[in-house]
C-alpha positions, -999 to +999 in steps of 0.1 A: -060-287+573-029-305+588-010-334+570-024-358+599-057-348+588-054-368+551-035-396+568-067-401+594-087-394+571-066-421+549-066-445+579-103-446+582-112-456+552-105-434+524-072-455+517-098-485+507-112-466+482-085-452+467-068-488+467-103-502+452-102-475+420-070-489+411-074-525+409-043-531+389-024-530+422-039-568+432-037-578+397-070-572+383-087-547+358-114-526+354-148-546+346-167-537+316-146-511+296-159-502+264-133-518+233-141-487+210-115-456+217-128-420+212-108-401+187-087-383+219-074-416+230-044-421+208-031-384+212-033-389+251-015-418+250+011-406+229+018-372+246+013-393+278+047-417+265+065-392+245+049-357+245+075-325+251+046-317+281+049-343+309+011-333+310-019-338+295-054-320+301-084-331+285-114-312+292-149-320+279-185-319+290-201-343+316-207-379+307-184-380+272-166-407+281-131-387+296-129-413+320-133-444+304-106-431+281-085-430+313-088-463+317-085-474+284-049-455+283-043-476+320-047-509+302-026-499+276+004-492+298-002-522+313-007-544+282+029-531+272+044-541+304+047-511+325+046-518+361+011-521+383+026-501+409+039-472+386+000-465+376-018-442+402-051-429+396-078-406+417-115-400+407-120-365+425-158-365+418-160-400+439-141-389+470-158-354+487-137-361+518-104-346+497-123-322+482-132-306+515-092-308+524-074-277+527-034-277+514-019-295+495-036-327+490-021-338+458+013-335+470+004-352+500-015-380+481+016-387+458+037-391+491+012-416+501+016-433+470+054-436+468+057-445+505+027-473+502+025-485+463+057-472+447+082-482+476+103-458+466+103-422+461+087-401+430+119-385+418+138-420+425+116-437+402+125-413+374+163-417+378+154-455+377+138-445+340+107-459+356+086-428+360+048-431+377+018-425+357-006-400+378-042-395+366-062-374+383-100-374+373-120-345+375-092-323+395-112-291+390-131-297+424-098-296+443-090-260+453-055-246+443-048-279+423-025-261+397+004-253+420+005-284+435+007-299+399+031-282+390+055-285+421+051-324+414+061-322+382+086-300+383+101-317+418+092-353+411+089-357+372+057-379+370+037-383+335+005-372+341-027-372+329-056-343+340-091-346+333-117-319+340-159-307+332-152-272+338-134-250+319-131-219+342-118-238+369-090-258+348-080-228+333-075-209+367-054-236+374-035-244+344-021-207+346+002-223+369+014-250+345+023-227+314+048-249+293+039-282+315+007-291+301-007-299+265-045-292+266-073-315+244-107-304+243-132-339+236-165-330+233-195-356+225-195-380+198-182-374+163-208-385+135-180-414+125-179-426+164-217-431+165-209-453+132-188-472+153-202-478+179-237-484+164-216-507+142-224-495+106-193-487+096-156-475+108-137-446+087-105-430+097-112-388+097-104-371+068-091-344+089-063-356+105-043-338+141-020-320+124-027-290+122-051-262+104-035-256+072-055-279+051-088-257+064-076-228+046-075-242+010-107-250-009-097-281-026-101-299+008-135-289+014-147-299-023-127-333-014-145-334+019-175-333-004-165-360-024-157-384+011-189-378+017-206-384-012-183-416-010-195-427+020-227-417+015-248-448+033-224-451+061-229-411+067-268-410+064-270-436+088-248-422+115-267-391+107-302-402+113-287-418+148-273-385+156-309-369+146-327-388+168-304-393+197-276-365+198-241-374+207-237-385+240-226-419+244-250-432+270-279-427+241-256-445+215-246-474+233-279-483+246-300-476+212-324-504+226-334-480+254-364-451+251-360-415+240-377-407+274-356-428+297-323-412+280-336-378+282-347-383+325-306-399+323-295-366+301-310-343+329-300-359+357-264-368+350-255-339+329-274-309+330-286-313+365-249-319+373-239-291+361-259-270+373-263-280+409-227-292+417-205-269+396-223-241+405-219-251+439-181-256+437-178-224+424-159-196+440-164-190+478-188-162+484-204-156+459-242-154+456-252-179+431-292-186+418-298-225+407-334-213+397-320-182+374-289-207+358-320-229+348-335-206+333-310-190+317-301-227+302-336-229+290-330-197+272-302-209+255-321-244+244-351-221+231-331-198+211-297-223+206-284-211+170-296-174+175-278-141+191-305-125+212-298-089+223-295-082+256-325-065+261-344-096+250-325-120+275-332-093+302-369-088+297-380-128+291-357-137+321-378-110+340-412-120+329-403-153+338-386-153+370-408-120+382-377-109+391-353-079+386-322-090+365-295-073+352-274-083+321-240-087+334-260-111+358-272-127+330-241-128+308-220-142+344-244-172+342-238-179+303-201-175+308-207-203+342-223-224+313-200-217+290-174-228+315-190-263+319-184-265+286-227-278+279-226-244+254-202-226+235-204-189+228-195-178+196-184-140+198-189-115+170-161-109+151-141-078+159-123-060+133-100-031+137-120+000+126-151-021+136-154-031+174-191-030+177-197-058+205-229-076+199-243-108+219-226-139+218-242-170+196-256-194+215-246-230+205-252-262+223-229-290+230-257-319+216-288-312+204-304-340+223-298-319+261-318-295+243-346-324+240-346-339+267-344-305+289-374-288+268-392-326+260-393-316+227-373-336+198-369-324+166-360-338+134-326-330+113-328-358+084-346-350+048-373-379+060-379-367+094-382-326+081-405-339+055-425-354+076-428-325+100-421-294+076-435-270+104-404-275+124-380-268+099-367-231+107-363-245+140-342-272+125-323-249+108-315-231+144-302-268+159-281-268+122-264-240+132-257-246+168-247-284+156-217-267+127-210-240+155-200-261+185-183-286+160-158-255+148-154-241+183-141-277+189-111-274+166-082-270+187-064-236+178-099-225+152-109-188+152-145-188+150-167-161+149-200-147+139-205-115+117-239-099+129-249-075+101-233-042+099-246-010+083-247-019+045-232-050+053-252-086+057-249-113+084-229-145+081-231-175+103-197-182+114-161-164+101-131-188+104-102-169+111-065-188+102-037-166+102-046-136+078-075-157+058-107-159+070-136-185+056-172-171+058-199-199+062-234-198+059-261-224+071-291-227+049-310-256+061-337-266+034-337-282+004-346-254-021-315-228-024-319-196-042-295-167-051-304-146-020-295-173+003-262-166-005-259-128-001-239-124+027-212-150+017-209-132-015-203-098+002-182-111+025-159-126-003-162-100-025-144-077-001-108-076-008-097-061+029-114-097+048-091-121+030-118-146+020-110-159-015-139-187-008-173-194+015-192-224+025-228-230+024-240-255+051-273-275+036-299-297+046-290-326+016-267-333-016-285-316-041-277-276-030-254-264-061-242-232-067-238-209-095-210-189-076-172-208-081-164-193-048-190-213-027-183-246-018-217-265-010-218-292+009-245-310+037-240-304+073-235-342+077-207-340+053-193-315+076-199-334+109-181-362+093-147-342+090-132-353+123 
């Protein structure tokens, strides 16, 4: 579409909306914004001032606050003085009209912006030391954004912050910012957020952003132990929340509301999101099947901590559907939902005289989409399992997806899973860091006997995997072991590591 096309479109009405999501031009700020920051606030606002990147990406899951943080960052700059006019912001999600553009809308919407904000051009503003702030919310749904990001950066020297729900899309376009842009993946909330913001408590992580080394030795998971035996109440209490709630914000910050009002808001604004506008965004011409990504999701929320086979995905989605469907049709849809980042697949892990491929472990983003998709809510706490033992291998499952998804999160963390291999045994997850690697098991229950740990202690006890120590994910405090090499500890003691 031509340039006079944005600047009608721009004259007949668009402009107003623009001008109204950044009220900081007339003076004012945005109403309502939550005081508690998410953990990824401070490192985009510091790689937004100073970072070697003059761009920051976060990515993350529907509804998990990326842009309230966004604004939170905008009120800083402006609490420290920095000009109204230098802030520029656009909420792609809100505006389908630029969506639907063709060319180069960014580039054409940061010449707006200098010529009727600014007053002065992009690259001027930089000499002047004075450089504009550019955030651009959810720019995923604006075909060939990269390029254009890049040409403004490299042309106009802007900070700039991106923000984005799918991963496929951001990375398509990121290839074109290699050496421009630092990426942060925020997923839902961390077990010592919900403390916050249910105000029991507030703990700095013991796991700070610098890096994976301390992962690798074993005295910091026996002292992660030891925080969390230390902050035992505060941990429990966060823990329970988490149990019945999941992560998302919404369901934290309104604790007064039903279970069954947050699940209909769940569905609607995240997985139903997903699932009808991603998929519709996706790439031109191709077929796409809302009804077979459903139930493909549903798959994943029945069997979430598990590693079907193939065959097994194939024949239930068949039964159900009535339908022939093929794997690679099946595996393109987990990838899509892997791409919305709502699940994480955890790949086996490939060694170099051992490249058997197996499925992919399914793990979920927050337990509680599985509950409100399936209506079914199940307990992780010691009181709640008690209470309902009959639903504790299925707890176990939600365990596992829980520590999965919460590794996979680590920026720059290896993980893996190790299906079982001739005379060898499964393990849960394999953390790979530079040559070592750190087997983990998750046994969720109470009672822990010397089989449980088999397939750690072959795993460690082979000298050509580098593992000189496991971990053994529990249900509560009182798992020991007999084995030095296996470091026990709850999976709320893990959760409360970032």
């Amino acid at each position: 579409m031509k340039q006079e096309s944005l600047l009608q479109l721009l004259s007949q009405g668009l402009e107003r909306t623009i001008r109204d999501n950044n009220p900081w031009w007339r003076g004012e700020r945005v109403a309502n914004v939550p005081p508690i920051h998410r953990w990824a606030y401070q490192p985009v606002y510091n790689r937004l001032k100073e970072g070697l990147s003059p761009a920051v990406l976060l990515r993350g899951p529907r509804q998990i606050g990326k842009t309230t943080l966004l604004v939170q960052v905008i009120h800083s700059l402006l609490d420290e003085g920095v000009a109204q006019e230098r802030i520029f912001r656009v909420q792609f999600d809100e505006l389908p009209d630029l969506i639907k553009l063709e060319g180069n809308t960014i580039l054409e919407l940061a010449r707006w912006y200098s010529q009727q904000v600014l007053h002065k051009t992009l690259n001027q503003a930089a000499l002047d030391n004075e450089p504009a702030y550019i955030f651009l919310d959810e720019v995923q749904n604006l075909p060939n954004w990269g390029p254009q990001l890049k040409h403004l950066i490299d042309i106009y020297q802007p900070r700039a912050v991106i923000t984005g729900s799918s991963a496929l899309r951001l990375e398509v376009g990121k290839d074109s910012l290699a050496g421009r842009v630092h990426t942060l993946d925020m997923g839902p909330l961390f077990l010592r957020e919900i403390a916050e913001i249910r105000q029991f408590g507030k703990l700095e992580p013991f796991l700070p952003l610098n890096g994976l080394a301390p992962l690798k030795k074993k005295d910091f998971w026996l002292d992660l132990r030891q925080f969390g035996l230390k902050n035992q109440i505060l941990r429990e209490q966060a823990f329970s929340a988490f149990s019945e709630r999941g992560a998302y914000p919404v369901a934290q910050v309104n604790a007064d509301h039903s279970w069954e009002e947050l699940g209909d808001q769940l569905n609607e604004t995240v997985v139903k999101r997903a699932i009808q506008h991603d998929l519709r965004l996706g790439v031109r011409g191709q077929k796409r099947d809302e009804h077979l990504l459903e139930e493909v999701f549903r798959f994943v929320c029945r069997y979430i901590g598990q590693s079907p086979s193939s065959a097994f995905y194939v024949n239930e989605l068949k039964n159900i559907m009535n339908a022939n469907i093929g794997w690679n049709r099946v595996l393109t849809y987990l990838k899509f939902l892997d791409g919305t980042l709502l699940i994480g697949l955890i790949e086996p892990l490939e060694l170099r005289l051992k490249k058997k491929k197996g499925p992919p472990k399914l793990c979920l983003c927050d337990h509680a989409l599985r509950a409100a998709w399936l209506q079914e809510v199940i307990p992780l706490t010691e009181v709640g399992l008690a209470q309902s033992p009959h639903l504790s291998d299925l707890a176990g499952h939600i365990a596992e997806s829980a520590a999965g998804y919460f590794l996979k999160s680590i920026t720059g963390l290896d993980v893996a899973h190790f299906p079982a291999r001739d005379s060898e045994p499964e393990v849960d997850f394999i953390l790979t860091i530079g040559e070592q690697r750190i087997p983990i098991e998750v046994k969720y229950s109470r009672h822990i006997d010397y089989k449980d740990t088999h397939g750690l202690r072959s795993f460690i006890d082979k000298a050509h995997y580098n593992a000189p120590f496991g971990l053994l994910v529990t249900l509560g405090e009182e798992v020991k072991t007999d084995d030095p090499r296996i470091v026990a500890l709850p999976l709320s003691t893990l959760l409360f590591m970032r």
